[in-house]
N, C-alpha and C positions, 0 to 999 in steps of 0.2 A: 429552514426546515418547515414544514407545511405540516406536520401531525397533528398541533390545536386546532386547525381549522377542518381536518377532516368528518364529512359529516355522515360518513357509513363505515360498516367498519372494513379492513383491509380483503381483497379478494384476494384466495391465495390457491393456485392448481399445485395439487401435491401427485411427482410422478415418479415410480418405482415398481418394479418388476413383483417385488417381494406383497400380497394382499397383508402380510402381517406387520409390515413397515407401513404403510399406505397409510391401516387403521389407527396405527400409533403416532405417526406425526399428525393425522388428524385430529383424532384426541387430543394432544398439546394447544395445537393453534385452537380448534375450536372451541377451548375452554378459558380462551381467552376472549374475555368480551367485545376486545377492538378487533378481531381477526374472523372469517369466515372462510372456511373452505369449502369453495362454488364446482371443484371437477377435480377429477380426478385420474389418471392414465401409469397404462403397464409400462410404457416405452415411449422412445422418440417421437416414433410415426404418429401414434395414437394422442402424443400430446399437441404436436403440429396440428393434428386435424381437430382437436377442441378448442386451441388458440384461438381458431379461427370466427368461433361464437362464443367459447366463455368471456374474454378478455377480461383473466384476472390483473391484480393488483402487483402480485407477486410468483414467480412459481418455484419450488423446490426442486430438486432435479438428481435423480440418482446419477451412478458414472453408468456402472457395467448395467447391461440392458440388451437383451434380446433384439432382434430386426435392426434397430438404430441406438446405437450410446449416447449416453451423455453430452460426451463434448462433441460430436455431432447434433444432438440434437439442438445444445448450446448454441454451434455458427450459426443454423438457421432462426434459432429465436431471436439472436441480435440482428440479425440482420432483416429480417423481413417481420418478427411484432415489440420488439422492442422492449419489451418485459425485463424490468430487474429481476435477478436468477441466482439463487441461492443452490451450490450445491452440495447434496448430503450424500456421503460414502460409505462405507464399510472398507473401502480400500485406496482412499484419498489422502493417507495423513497431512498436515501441516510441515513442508519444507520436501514434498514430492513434488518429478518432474510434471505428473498429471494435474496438480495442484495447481502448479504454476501455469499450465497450460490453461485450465478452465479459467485462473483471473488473463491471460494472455484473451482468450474469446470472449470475454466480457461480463462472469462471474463478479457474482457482488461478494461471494466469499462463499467459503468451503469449509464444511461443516460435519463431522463425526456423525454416525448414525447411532440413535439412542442405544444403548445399551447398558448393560451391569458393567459398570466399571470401579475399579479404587479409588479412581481420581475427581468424580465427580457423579452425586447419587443422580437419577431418573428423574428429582426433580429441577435441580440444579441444570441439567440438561436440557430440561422443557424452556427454563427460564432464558436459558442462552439461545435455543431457536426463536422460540416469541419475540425476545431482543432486538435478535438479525431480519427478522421476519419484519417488525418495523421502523428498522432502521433503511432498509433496502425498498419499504416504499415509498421513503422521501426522497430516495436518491433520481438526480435525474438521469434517465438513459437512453439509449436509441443505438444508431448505427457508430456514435464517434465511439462507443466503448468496447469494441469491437477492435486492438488493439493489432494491427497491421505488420510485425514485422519478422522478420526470419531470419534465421542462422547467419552469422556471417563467418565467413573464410578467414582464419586467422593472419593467413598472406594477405587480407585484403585490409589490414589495422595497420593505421602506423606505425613505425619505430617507437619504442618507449623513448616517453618526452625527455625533454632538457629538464634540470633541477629547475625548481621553480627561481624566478626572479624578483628583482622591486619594481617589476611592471606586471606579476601575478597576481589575478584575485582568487581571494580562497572562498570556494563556496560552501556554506554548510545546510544542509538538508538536517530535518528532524519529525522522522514520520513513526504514527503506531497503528492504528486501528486501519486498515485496510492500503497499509505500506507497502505489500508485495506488490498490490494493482498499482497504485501510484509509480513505484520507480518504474512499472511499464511501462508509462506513460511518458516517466522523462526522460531515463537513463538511454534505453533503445535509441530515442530519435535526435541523439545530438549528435551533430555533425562529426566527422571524421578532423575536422581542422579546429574542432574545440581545443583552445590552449592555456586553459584555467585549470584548477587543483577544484577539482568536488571529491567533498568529504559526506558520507551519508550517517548518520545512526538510523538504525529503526530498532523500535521497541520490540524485539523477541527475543525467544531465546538462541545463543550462537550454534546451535545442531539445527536450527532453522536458517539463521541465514546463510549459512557458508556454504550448504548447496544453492543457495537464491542467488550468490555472486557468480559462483559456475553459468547457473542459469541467464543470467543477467550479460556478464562476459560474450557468452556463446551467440545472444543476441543484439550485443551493442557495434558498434563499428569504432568506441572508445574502448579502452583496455578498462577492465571492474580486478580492483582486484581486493583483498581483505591486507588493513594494515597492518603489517608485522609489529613485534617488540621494538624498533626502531625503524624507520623508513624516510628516505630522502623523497620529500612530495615532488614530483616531476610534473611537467604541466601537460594538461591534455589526461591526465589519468584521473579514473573516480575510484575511491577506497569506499568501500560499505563495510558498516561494524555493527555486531550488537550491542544493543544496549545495556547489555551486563559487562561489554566488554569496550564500552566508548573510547572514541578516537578524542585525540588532545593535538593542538600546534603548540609548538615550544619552540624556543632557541637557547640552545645548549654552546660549548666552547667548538661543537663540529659545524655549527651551521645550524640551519634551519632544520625540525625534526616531527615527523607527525607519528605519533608511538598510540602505542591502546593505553588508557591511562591505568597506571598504578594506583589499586584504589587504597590502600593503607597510607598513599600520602594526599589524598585528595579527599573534601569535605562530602560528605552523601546528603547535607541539607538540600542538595538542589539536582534536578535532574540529570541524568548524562548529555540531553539534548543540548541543556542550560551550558552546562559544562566546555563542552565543546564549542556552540556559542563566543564564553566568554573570552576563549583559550585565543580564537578567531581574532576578538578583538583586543583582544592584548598585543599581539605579534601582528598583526595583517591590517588592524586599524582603520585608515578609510578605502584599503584594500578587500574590506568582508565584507561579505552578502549573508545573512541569514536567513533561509526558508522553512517556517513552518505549516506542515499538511497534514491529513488525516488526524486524527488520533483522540484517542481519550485521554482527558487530563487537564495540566498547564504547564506540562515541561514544554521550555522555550522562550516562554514572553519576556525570564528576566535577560534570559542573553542577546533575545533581540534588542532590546533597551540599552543593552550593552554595547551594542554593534552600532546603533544610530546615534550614542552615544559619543563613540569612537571615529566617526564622520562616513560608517558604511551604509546599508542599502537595506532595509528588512521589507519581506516579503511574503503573505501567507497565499494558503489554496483556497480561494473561493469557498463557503460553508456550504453553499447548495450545491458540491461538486463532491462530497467529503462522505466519506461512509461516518465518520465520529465527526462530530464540527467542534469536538469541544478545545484540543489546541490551538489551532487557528482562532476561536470565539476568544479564546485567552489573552491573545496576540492582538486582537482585537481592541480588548476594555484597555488594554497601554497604550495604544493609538500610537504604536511604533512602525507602524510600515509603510512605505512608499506605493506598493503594487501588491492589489488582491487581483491572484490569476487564475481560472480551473486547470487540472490538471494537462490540460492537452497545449496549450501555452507555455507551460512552464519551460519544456525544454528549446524553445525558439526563445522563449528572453533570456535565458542564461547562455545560450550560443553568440546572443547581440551583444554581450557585458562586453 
């Protein structure tokens, strides 16, 4: 990440329909000494045509908008100025199909529009835009994040796979801070003839991700599906869990078993990423691959250590590639992994496994 060495502070075009939202996310950023806001626009069109001499740093970006929307106006900024792009809504929640769509075109992430809420006062709120605001201009972006794929035909997916075998590898994923963009990165573009067991956590809450598996499903050509209270892992299928609700490998008297864990019998010293991880390699051994991406924190480093431990394969996501580097940075100071990838990689090496 490149923020100590910046030597002006962040440009950021603030665009929204609303003159009274405009004022107030300016006031946020501009009162932050590393941030300047250089332009500012009602809509799409009007921000297209500033892009074109401001070239800010960052831009914020409403959805609903007059002339040209959001995630309109979104395609065209990935694709012809490259700007990381933060979108702010009134009508965007977290674990919406529109959500998902704006990280689908290349959102750095989706973001509530300030207001009085219970949940979190006005300034807490500033604090989480300034946050995203410069985490989003270290990221790097252009046309690959720009996230290329479409519906597929449920005729057109495999047969659910065979139970898995002792020729399976289990792959486990463990993502938080910009985890919805990431599985779009990997989950979409693995092959139809992938015949591994991926297992995903990602850090939110389960009323978020269990429409992101819908979403996810609708868009893979592998079957996504969320793991039941019991479930026979079959090969070629990916399971996505939350992380309040993590997934565990076990063997039981029926066989091989991938369940959501029981947390009343499972220790909370360690993460659920961790957890999974170590579950991985207990049962799967030099069968497991461990991948840690995005996120805040350090869940994951001990289970990766676990895994390479166990004769498997650890793997994180590139730090310059990452909206949080700090898991991956964690995975990192263990010097447990084989392959640091960004995220557009990731799903061709786990296709090669």
């Amino acid at each position: 990440m490149n923020s100590g060495k910046r030597r002006r502070p962040i440009r950021v075009m603030v665009v929204d329909d609303s003159s009274l939202m405009v004022k107030q996310i300016t006031a946020f950023l501009n009162s932050d000494p590393d941030i300047q806001v250089i332009a500012q626009a009602a809509d799409g069109i009007e921000a297209l045509e500033k892009l074109e001499t401001a070239k800010p740093d960052v831009i914020t970006l409403d959805v609903e908008m007059p002339r040209m929307n959001g995630l309109t106006a979104l395609k065209h900024i990935m694709v012809k100025h490259e700007t990381p792009t933060l979108m702010i809504s009134a009508i965007t929640p977290e674990g919406s199909k529109t959500a998902f769509d704006a990280f689908k075109y290349g959102a750095i992430d989706v973001i509530a529009k300030p207001s009085k809420r219970a949940d979190a006062s006005l300034d807490d709120q500033k604090a989480d835009i300034i946050t995203k605001v410069k985490r989003a201009a270290d990221i790097r972006t252009g046309k690959s994040r720009y996230v290329r794929i479409s519906p597929v035909e449920a005729s057109r997916k495999p047969q659910p796979g065979k139970p898995a075998d002792s020729a399976t590898r289990f792959v486990g994923i463990g993502v938080g801070t910009g985890g919805y963009y990431s599985m779009l990165k990997v989950i979409p573009n693995l092959p139809r003839e992938f015949a591994n067991v991926l297992i995903v956590v990602i850090l939110a809450a389960p009323k978020f991700v269990a429409p992101f598996v819908s979403y996810l499903d609708t868009h893979s050509k592998v079957s996504v599906r969320s793991p039941h209270s019991v479930t026979v892992p079959a090969k070629g299928v990916c399971y996505v869990s939350s992380g309040l609700e993590g997934a565990l490998l076990r063997i039981d008297d029926t066989g091989l078993i991938l369940s959501r864990e029981e947390r009343s019998k499972e220790p909370l010293v360690t993460g659920p990423i961790d957890r999974l991880f170590k579950s991985l390699a207990r049962t799967a051994g030099n069968r497991a691959v461990g991948v840690v991406m995005s996120g805040a924190g350090y869940d994951g480093a001990e289970g990766i250590v676990a895994i390479r431990k166990a004769g498997g394969v650890g793997v994180v996501q590139d730090i310059t590639n990452c909206m949080d580097p700090s898991m991956p940075l964690s995975v990192l100071e263990k010097g447990s992994v084989e392959k640091i990838l960004p995220d557009f990689l990731m799903a061709q090496f786990l296709a090669d496994l």
